[in-house]
C-alpha angles and dihedrals in degrees: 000000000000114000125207123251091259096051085055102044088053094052085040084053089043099048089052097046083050087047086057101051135095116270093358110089115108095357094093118096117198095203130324141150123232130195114194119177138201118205118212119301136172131254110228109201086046121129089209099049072236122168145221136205124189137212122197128185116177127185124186136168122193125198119181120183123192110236125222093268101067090224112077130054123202115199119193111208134187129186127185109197134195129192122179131175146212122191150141104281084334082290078275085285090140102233087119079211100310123149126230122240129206119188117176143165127200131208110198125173122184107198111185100224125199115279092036087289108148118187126211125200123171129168113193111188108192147195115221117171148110083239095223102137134021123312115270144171096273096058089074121079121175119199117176141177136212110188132167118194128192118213105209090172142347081272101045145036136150145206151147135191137162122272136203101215145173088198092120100045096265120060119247143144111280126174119246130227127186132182129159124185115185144189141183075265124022147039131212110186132187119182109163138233096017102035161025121183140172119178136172129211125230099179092269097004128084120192128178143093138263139212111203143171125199135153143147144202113235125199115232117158096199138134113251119207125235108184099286099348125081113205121181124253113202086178161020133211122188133173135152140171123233129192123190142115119276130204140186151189132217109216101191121326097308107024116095126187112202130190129159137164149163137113130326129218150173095039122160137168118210119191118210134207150149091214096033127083085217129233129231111210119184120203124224108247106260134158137281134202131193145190127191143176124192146153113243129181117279110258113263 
């Protein structure tokens, strides 16, 4: 795709009003792909002491472009997930190998308000589903955020809002708190209730550690085995907490290498039915490693 002088001088206009933005600076990707996996790892309410190990890709591409008024920015986002999973006879979770899809867009827009207040609205309407059967209403998830921050300096700056989020495996209202306190070096992020983040800055090189919390509901629409008796899932909600350092790399101005590691916990599968009485399976803590690309702004 080429797009005209005026297209790229709108995302150019729009990359540097984000730049200078709270909370902002240095958190947009452009577009990247990510690969997280998770070894091996035992369920612990499991007749069977059976196990499970898990498999993520995730694709996204972000374009913001810079409106008429000079004060708001709209980003148009896209994401393309896949889950797949390894475990002992499925832990009679009803999937028969198959893998689980999320596709999402996601409409932002960042509007600059009196006083240096920002808001920030997204709406992000989802597909979630192993896609083995036609598509029905629950395949389609929406989570959404409103969010207002307040920039009291260049180092700190402060929100909150109200989201409408899948992070916990079933969708549901949750309040929002944001606070950002910043350095020449360093970077210490909160962003309930999905993160906490503190990173330092080596020139190209980015060091710190994460906490983070993320999680969805998939429709299936299998049967799941029970020893002798099949019972219907109509669905599967999964969500989980991991906690390691991360580091990156800067190749060039645009080009960005991620990895990050360390252990996973609080993760938990929830299998939904009409027809199903429904089962709750935690999973032991373990580790996680993961491995990204992606094309950031280039730095003010």
């Amino acid at each position: 795709m080429i797009l005209n002088p005026i297209s790229q001088l709108s995302i150019v206009s729009g990359l540097l009003f984000i730049l200078s933005m709270p909370a902002m600076s240095q958190d947009l990707q452009l577009a990247g792909f990510g690969y997280t996996t998770f070894p091996e790892a035992e369920i612990m309410d499991s007749r069977l002491s059976q196990k499970i190990q898990l498999n993520e890709y995730n694709f996204f591409l972000n374009m913001p472009k810079r409106l008429k008024n000079k004060k708001t920015v709209l980003i148009n986002g896209f994401q393309y997930g896949l889950v797949t999973l390894n475990g002992d006879n499925d832990l009679h979770l009803g999937l028969d190998s198959q893998n689980l899809h999320l596709i999402g867009y996601r409409l932002t827009a960042i509007h600059q308000l009196a006083n240096d207040w920002s808001l920030l609205a997204s709406l992000n309407p989802t597909l979630a589903s192993t896609f083995n059967t036609a598509l029905e209403g629950e395949d389609f998830l929406f989570n959404g955020i409103l969010q207002f921050t307040k920039k009291k300096s260049e180092y700190f700056s402060y929100g909150g809002g109200i989201a409408y989020l899948s992070t916990f495996g079933e969708p549901a209202f949750i309040p929002t708190l944001q606070l950002t306190l910043k350095s020449n070096n360093s970077k210490f992020q909160v962003f309930l209730p999905r993160q906490i983040t503190y990173s330092r800055f080596y020139g190209r090189i980015t060091a710190g550690v994460q906490l983070s919390a993320s999680g969805s509901r998939y429709n299936v629409n299998n049967s799941s085995a029970d020893f002798n008796d099949f019972e219907y899932v109509d669905q599967l909600a999964y969500s989980r907490v991991i906690l390691g350092p991360t580091f990156s790399y800067l190749v060039g101005k645009l080009i960005q290498l991620e990895a990050s590691g360390g252990i996973t916990f609080g993760r938990k599968a929830e299998l939904q039915g009409d027809l199903y009485e429904g089962a709750n399976y935690d999973v032991a803590n373990g580790a996680f490693f993961r491995f990204g690309i992606s094309i950031v702004p280039p730095k003010k």
